[in-house]
C-alpha positions in Angstrom: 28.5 -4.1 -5.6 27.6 -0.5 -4.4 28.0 2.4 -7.4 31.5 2.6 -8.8 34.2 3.8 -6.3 32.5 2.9 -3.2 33.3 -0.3 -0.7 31.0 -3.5 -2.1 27.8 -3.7 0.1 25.3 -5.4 -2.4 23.5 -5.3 -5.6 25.2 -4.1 -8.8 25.4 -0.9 -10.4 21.6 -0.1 -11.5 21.2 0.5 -15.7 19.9 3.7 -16.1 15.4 3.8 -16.4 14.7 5.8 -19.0 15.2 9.3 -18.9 12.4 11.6 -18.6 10.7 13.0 -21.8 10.9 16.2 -23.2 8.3 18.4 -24.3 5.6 20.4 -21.8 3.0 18.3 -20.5 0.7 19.3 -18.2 2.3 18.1 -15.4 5.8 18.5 -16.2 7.9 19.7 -12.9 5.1 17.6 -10.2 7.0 15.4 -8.3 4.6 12.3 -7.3 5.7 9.5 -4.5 4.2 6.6 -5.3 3.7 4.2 -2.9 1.3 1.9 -3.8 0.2 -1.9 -5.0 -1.7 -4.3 -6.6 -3.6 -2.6 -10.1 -5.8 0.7 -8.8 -2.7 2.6 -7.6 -0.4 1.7 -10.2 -3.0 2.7 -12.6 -3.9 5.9 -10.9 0.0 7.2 -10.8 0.7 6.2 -14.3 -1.5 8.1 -15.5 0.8 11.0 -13.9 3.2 9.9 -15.3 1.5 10.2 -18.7 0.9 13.7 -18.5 4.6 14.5 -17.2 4.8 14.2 -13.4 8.0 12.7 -12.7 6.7 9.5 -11.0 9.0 7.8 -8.4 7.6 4.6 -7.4 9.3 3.7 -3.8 9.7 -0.4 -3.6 11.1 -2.7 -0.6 13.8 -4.1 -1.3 12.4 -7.3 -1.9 8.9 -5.9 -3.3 8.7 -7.7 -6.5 8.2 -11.5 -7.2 11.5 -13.1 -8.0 9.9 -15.9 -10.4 6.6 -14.0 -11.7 4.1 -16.2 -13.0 4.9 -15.0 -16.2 7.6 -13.3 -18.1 8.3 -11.9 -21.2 11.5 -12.6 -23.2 15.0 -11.5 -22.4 17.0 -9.8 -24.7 20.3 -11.5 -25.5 22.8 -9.1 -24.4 20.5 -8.8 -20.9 20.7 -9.8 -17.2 18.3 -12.4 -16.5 16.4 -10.7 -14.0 13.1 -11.9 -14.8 11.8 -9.8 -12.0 12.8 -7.0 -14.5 10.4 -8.8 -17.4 7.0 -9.2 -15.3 4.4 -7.9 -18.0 1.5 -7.0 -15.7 4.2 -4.8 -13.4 5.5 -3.3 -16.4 2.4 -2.5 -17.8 1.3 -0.8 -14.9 4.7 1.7 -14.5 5.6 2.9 -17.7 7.5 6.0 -17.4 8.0 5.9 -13.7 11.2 5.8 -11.4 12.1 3.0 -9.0 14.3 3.2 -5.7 14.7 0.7 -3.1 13.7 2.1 0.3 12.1 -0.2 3.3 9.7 1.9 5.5 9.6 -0.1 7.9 13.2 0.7 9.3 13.3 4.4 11.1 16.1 5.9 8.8 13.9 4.2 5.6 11.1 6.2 7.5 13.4 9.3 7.6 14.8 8.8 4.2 10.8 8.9 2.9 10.1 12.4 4.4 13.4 13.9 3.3 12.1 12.9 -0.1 8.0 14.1 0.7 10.1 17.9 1.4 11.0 17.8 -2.4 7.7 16.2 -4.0 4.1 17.7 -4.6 2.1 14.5 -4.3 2.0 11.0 -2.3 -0.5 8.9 -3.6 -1.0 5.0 -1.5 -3.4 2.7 -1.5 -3.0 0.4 1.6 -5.7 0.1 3.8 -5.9 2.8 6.2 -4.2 1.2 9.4 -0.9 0.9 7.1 0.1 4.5 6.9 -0.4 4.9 10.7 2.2 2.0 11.2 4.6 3.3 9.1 4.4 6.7 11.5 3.7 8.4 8.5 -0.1 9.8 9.1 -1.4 13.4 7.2 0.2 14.8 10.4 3.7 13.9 9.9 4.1 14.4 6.3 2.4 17.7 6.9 4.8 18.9 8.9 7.5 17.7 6.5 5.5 19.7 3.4 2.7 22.4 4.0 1.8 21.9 0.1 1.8 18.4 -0.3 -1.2 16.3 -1.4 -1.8 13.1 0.4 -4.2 10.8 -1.7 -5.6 7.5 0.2 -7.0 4.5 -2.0 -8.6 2.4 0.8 -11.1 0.0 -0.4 -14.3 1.3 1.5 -13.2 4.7 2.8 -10.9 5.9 6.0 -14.5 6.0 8.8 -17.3 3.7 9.0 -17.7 0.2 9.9 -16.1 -1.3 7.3 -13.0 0.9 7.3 -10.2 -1.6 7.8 -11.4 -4.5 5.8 -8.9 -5.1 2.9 -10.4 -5.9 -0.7 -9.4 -6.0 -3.8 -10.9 -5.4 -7.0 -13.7 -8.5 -6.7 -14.9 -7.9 -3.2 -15.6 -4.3 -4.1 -17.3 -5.0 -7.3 -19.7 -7.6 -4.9 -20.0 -5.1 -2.1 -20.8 -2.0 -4.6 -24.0 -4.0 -6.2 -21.9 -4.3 -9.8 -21.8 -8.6 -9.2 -25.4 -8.1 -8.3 -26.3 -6.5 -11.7 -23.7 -8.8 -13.7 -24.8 -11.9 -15.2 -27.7 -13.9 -17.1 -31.2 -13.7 -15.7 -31.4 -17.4 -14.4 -28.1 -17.5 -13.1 -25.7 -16.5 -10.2 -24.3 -13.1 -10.0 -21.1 -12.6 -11.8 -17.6 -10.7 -11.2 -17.3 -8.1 -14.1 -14.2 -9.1 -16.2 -10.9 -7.9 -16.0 -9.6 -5.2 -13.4 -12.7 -3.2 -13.9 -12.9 -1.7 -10.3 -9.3 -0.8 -10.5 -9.1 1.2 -13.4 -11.7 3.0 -12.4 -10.5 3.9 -9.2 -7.2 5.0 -11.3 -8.9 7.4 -13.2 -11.0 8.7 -10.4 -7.7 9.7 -8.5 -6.1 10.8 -11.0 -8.5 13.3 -11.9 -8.7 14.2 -8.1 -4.8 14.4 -8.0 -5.5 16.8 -10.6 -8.2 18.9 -9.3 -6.2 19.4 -6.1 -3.3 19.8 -7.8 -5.3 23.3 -9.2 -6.7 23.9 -5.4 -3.1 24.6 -4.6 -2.5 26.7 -7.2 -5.1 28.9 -5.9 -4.3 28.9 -2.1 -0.7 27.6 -1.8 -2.1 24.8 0.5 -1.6 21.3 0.7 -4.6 18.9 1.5 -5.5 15.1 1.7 -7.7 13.7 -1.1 -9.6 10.5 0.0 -11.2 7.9 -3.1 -13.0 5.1 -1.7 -12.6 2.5 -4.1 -15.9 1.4 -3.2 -17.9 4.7 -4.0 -15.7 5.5 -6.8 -17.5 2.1 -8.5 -21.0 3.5 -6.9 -20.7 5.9 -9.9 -21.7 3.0 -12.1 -24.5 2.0 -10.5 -26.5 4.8 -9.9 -29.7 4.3 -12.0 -30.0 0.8 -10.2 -29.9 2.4 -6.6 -32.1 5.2 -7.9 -35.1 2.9 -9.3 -35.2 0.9 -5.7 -35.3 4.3 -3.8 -38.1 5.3 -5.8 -39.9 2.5 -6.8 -38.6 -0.1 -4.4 -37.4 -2.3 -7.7 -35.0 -4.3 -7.4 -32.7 -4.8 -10.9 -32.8 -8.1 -12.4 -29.7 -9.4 -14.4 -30.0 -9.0 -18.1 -26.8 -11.2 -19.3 -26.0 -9.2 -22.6 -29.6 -8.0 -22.8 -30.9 -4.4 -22.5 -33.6 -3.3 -20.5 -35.8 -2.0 -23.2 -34.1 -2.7 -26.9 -34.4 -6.3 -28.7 -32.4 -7.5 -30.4 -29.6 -6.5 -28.2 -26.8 -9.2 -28.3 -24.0 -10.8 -29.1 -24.9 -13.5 -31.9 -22.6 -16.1 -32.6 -20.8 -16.0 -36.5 -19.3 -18.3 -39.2 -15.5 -19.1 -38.0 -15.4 -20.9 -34.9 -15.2 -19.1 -31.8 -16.4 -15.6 -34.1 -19.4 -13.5 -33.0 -21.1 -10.5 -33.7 -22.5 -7.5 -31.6 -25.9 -6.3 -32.7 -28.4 -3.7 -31.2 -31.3 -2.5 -32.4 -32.5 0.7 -31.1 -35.6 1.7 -32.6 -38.0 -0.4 -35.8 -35.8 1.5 -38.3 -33.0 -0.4 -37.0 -35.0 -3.7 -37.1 -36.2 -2.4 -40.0 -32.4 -2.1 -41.8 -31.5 -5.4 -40.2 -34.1 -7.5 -41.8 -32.7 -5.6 -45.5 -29.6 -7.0 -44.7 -30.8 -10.3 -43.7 -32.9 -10.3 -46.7 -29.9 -9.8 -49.0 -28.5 -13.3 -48.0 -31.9 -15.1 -47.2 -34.9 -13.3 -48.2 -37.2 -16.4 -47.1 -35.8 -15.7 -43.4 -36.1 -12.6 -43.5 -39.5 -12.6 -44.6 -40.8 -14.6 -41.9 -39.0 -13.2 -38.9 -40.7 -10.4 -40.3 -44.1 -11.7 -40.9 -43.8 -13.3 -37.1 -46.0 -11.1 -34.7 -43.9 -11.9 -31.8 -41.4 -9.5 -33.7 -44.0 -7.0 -34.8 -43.2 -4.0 -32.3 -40.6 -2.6 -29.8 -42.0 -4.4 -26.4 -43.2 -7.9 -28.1 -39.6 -8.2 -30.0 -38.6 -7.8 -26.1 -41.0 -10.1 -24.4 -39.8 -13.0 -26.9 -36.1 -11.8 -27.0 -35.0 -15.1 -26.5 -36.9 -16.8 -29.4 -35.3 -13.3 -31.4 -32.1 -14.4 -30.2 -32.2 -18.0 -31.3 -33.8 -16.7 -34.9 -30.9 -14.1 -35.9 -28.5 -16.5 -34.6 -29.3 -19.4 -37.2 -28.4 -16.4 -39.7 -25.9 -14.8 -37.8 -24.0 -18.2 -37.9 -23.4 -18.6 -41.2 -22.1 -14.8 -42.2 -18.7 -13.4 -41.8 -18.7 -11.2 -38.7 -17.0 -8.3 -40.0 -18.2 -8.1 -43.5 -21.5 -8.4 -41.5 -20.8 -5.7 -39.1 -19.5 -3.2 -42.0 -22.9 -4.2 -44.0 -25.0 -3.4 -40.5 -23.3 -0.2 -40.1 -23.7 1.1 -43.5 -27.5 0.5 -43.2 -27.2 2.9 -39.8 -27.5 -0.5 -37.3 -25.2 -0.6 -34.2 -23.1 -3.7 -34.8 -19.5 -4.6 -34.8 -17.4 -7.8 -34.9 -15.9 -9.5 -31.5 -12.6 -8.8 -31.0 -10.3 -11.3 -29.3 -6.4 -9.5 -28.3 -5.4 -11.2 -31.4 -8.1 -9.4 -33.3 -7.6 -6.3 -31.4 -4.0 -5.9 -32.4 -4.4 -6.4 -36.0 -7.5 -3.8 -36.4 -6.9 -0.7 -38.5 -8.9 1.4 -36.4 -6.4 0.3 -33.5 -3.0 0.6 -35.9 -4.4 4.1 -37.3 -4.1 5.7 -33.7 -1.2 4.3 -32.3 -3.2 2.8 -29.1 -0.8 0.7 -28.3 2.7 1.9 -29.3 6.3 0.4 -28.6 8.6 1.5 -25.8 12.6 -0.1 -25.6 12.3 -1.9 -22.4 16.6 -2.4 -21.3 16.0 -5.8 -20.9 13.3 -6.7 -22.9 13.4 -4.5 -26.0 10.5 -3.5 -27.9 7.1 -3.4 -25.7 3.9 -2.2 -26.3 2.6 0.4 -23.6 -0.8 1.5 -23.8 -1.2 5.2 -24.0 -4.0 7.3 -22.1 -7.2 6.9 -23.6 -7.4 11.0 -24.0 -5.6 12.8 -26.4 -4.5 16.7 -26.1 -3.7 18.3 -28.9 -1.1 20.8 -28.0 1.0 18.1 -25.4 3.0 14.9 -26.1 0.8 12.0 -26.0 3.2 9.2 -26.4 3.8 6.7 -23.2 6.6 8.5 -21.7 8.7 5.3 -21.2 8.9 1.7 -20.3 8.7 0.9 -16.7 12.1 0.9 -14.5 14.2 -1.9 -13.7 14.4 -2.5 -9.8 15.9 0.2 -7.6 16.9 2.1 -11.0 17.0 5.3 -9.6 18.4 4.8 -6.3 21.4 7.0 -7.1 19.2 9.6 -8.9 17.0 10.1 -5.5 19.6 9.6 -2.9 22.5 12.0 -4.7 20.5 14.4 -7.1 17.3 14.9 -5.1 17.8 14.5 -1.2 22.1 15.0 -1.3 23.4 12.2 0.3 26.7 11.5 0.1 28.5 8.0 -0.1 29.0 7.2 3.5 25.0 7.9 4.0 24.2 5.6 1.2 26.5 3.3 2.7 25.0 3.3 5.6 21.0 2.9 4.0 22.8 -0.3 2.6 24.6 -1.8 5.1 20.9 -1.4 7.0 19.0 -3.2 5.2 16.7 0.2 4.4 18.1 0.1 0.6 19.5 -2.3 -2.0 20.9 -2.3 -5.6 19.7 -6.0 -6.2 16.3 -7.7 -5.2 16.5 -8.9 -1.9 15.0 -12.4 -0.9 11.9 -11.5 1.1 12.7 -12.0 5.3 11.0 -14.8 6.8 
């Protein structure tokens, strides 16, 4: 049903998201509309969110998956919405707002810019045609707000030839030269794990969001802000585009290598799946390493060392892989922490593997909070990720879990743009609007 004393239309009553926290953080009194999808956006905005913008994230009514792949447990006394329980989308909006709002009906289009009049920022990462169908170009929301910001994600930039492919993260780690660079040297290029391209592009926006954020400030002027998913993961590839410029060398792929140090590499360990991360920078490293070794096998030790393939810098580098197969025979039967903390204390980069497993049970990680636990309504306890970056004098706790669906529907539509019931009615009765997920239209 509609909220409580109006006719039923649809949906329920939303619970209430979680309020917005106290305290002064940086951003605290920004308004950001979030419009965006997949991982680079959501990552980009959250981190608004983090540092107190009050984040709404606008959703069609049927804009999340109804049976997500995977969910996490309901709380007993819950709905079983298990749209409400995705991990990956609640992950991604901790601490934002959610309202129910399909663009592409005209009073969903009209209901968007009453709420761009009352926000500083837009952030969207369609590509670039998507905006322009919606009617909703830099023009039009200009109009609406002199001082807004207007931030694009597209994958390769709004001009050029390649302006209206669509991509995600893997095609623009392959088209920036990252998958060229990734992998072993006798193999295939490889897709960096994770959503490496994404976060970056996150954190490049957000910092732009910021920047422009302090433009404004200054001249009282809104502007667009443009990041090219594509040349903000350029930024990590620089020294490889530099070295074919100037020396027309091409980079070869190193696997876990280095293009200079040796050893340099993750060495497998007693327990299983268990390895061990070791570098050596310099022959005071390789030095330290071989006291260690020598400690547990003094025989090995002395002939790696007596071996003149292992003598200096460049010849442990021309035989790295006979280096590689020597530590590992030691490497194999040692603990990998205890090994990493005896490497350390001797000055030699090194440090255990982590699995998650690992990861969550490491003091370093427990010490600093990295992960701490929201209450997620229908969930309960959930760990959220904070921002990497700490600031000393501002809150740094994850402002909240992420909303349940259309959440803040009253919120926007009463407190922020004044409707009344009968307008709200008549978003719902529309189509433009729900209180419930919707099944997506065929």
């Amino acid at each position: 049903m509609s909220p409580e004393g109006s006719k039923t239309v649809t949906g329920r009553p939303p619970l209430a998201s979680v309020a917005p926290p106290g305290g002064e953080r940086p951003l605290a009194g920004i308004r950001v509309i979030d419009l965006t999808v997949a991982v680079a956006g959501p990552v980009a905005t959250q981190l608004l969110a983090g540092l107190g913008a009050d984040v709404i994230r606008v959703e069609t009514p049927w804009g999340r998956p109804r049976v997500p792949t995977m969910v996490a447990p309901q709380l007993d006394s819950a709905a079983d919405e298990a749209w409400n329980r995705y991990p990956l989308f609640n992950e991604l909006h901790l601490g934002k707002r959610s309202v129910a709002l399909n663009l592409v009906e005209p009073m969903g289009r009209s209901t968007l810019l009453d709420l761009v009049r009352v926000s500083d920022v837009l952030v969207e990462n369609f590509s670039p045609r998507v905006m322009g169908n919606f009617d909703l170009e830099w023009e039009q929301l200009q109009a609406h707000n002199p001082g807004l910001l207007f931030v694009s994600m597209p994958a390769f930039g709004k001009h050029g030839p390649h302006r209206d492919r669509v991509s995600y993260g893997p095609g623009i780690d392959a088209m920036s030269g990252l998958s060229w660079l990734t992998g072993y040297h006798d193999g295939a290029p490889l897709k960096p794990g994770n959503f490496y391209c994404d976060q970056n592009a996150g954190l490049h926006a957000a910092f732009a969001v910021v920047s422009a954020l302090r433009e404004r400030e200054r001249t009282g002027r809104g502007q667009t802000v443009e990041l090219a998913m594509l040349e903000g993961e350029l930024q990590l590839v620089g020294d490889a585009l530099v070295d074919y410029q100037l020396n027309g060398h091409e980079p070869t792929r190193l696997g876990n290598g280095h293009s200079s140090m040796a050893p340099h590499d993750v060495f497998p360990a007693r327990g299983g799946d268990a390895w061990i991360a070791i570098s050596c920078r310099d022959d005071a490293d390789w030095a330290a390493l071989l006291a260690v070794m020598a400690q547990d096998d003094d025989a090995r030790s002395a002939s790696i060392d007596g071996d003149r393939r292992y003598a200096t810098a460049l010849r442990r580098w021309k035989h790295r892989a006979e280096l590689r197969e020597s530590l590992g025979a030691w490497t194999s039967t040692q603990n990998p922490e205890a090994l990493a903390a005896r490497l350390q204390q001797r000055g030699v980069p090194a440090s255990n593997v982590h699995g998650a497993r690992d990861l969550l049970r490491d003091p370093q990680f427990l010490a600093r909070a990295v992960a701490p636990a929201v209450e997620h309504p229908q969930v309960g306890p959930t760990p959220a990720p904070r921002p990497a970056f700490r600031l000393s004098g501002t809150p740094s706790p994850p402002p909240g879990a992420a909303p349940l669906f259309a959440a803040d529907n009253d919120y926007v539509f009463r407190s922020l743009l004044g409707y009344d019931q009968e307008r709200i009615d008549t978003l719902l009765e529309a189509g433009v609007t729900s209180y419930e997920l919707l099944e997506r239209p065929r």
